[in-house]
Each structure stands twice: as structure tokens, then as C-alpha cells.
N, C-alpha and C positions, 0 to 999 in steps of 0.2 A: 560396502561402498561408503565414500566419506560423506558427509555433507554438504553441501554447496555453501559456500559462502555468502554468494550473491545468488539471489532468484530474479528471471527474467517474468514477464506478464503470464507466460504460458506455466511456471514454476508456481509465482503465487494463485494462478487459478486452479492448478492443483493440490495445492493444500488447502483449499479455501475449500473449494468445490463448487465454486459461484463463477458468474460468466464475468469476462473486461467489462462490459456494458455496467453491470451490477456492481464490481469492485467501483467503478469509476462515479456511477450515480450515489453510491454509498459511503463511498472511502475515501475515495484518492482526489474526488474535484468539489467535493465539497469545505467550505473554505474552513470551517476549524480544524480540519484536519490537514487540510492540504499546509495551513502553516506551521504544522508541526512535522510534518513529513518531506516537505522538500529543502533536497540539500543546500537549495539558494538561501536559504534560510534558516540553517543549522539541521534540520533536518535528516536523513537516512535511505529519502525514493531521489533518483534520477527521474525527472519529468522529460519525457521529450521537447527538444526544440524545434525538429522539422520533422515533414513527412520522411517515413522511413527509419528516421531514428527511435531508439526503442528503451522501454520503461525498465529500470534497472532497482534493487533493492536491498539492501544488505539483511540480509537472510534472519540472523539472529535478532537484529533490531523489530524490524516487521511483525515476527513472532510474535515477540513481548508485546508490540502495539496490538497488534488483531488480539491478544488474549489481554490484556487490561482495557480494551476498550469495546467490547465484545457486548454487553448490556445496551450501552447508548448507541452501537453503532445499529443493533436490531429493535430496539426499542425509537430509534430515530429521533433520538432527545441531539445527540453531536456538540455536548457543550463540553468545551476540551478545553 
């Protein structure tokens, strides 16, 4: 099977192995990271804009982030 280009929320919590709640308090809203990740912002995550719409990621970019940033994201240092 190919790869996926793009991962939806339910994709990257399965490669992560961490819950939305956990990606989002640790990753995705916290603001060093969030301005390196959202695409309003040169970024590579689709952030939702309304209820219903849904968090989109470009698969290979994400990767690279979670594995270069993998020390400060557990160690909870986030200086990006």
C-alpha cells in the first residue's frame, strides 16, 4: 500500500500513538509551534476554521517536524 500524502487527525494519532487532546496541548496549539506549522503562515497543518471542518497535514512534512523536534516537544522546552 502507498503512503498517504496527507494525514488527517485520526492518521497522525496513529503514528504518534498520542491522543488529539495530547497532539493539541503539546504540538499543534501551542504558539512556537503553531507558527511554524500552520499554513496561514507558510506552514504545512490545515488548522480548522469551523465546527466540522477537519485538521489536514502533509504527511512527509509532519514526519520531519515530529522527528526534529521530538526532545523539546517531550522535554517541554517548545523553543522553535
Amino acid at each position: 500500500m502507498k503512503e498517504k500524502l496527507w494525514w488527517s487527525m485520526q492518521d497522525l494519532k496513529i503514528q504518534t500513538g498520542r491522543s488529539e487532546d495530547w497532539l493539541k496541548e503539546n504540538i499543534l496549539l501551542r504558539p512556537c509551534y503553531k507558527n511554524l506549522l500552520d499554513i496561514e503562515k507558510g506552514g504545512f497543518v490545515y488548522y480548522p476554521q469551523s465546527r466540522g471542518d477537519r485538521w489536514c497535514f502533509i504527511a512527509a512534512r509532519m514526519n520531519d517536524f515530529l522527528n526534529k523536534h521530538f526532545a523539546e516537544i517531550f522535554m517541554g522546552k517548545g523553543s522553535a
